[in-house]
N, C-alpha and C positions, 0 to 999 in steps of 0.2 A: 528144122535145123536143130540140130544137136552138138552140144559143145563140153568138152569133157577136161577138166581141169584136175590135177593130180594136185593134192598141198599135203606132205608130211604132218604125220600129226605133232613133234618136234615144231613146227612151222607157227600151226594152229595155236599150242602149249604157250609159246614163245610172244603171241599177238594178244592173247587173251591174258597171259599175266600184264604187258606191257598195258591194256585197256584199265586193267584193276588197279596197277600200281599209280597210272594217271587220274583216273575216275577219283582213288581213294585221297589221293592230293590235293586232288581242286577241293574235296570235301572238306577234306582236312584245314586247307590255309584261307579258302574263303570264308572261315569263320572269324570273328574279329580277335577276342582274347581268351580260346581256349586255352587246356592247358596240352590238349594233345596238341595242338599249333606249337606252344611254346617248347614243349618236348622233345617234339623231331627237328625244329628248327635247333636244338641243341644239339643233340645229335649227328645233323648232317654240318654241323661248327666242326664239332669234334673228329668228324670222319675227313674233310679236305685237311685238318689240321695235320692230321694223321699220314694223309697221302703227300703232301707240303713237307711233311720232317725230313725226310731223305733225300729233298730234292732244295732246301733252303738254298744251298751257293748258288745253285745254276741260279735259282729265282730272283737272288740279291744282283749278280751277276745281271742277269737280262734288265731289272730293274734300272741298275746304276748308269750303263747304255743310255739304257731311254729317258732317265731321269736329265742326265749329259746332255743329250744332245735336241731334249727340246728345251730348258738351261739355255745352253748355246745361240739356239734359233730366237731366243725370245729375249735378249739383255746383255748377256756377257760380253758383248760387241760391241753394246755402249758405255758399259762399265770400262773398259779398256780405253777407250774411247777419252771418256772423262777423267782418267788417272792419268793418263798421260798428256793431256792440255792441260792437268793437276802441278803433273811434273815436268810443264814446261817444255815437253819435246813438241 
């Protein structure tokens, strides 16, 4: 039996950097106090920081949502609660 599998080499390119860019990571962060650990970890600070700038409202936005309504879910119902057997109603 023979079996014949086509993989672009585009494919191949694409698998073997993803192998190196992982391999060279684990290397990298499983050391305790390098200084190339502390490097890239600055680094990849500064690159979400970067992709985060242009998108800050939405983020604040999505945050305040959810900040709200687990707020809500977790107290506010008894603050209310207690202000107003506060105030007598």
């Amino acid at each position: 039996m023979k079996v014949t599998i086509d993989i672009s080499d585009e494919e191949i390119n694409q698998a073997v950097q993803e192998l190196l860019v992982r391999r060279l990571a684990d290397q990298i962060f499983s050391e305790r106090n390098s200084f190339d650990k502390h490097g890239y970890q600055r680094m990849l600070k500064e690159a979400v920081k970067e992709l985060l700038a242009g998108h800050v409202d939405e983020v604040v936005d999505r945050a305040v949502v959810y900040a709200s309504d687990y707020i809500g879910k977790k107290g506010v119902r008894k603050i209310v609660e207690k202000l107003g057997e506060a105030s007598g109603q």
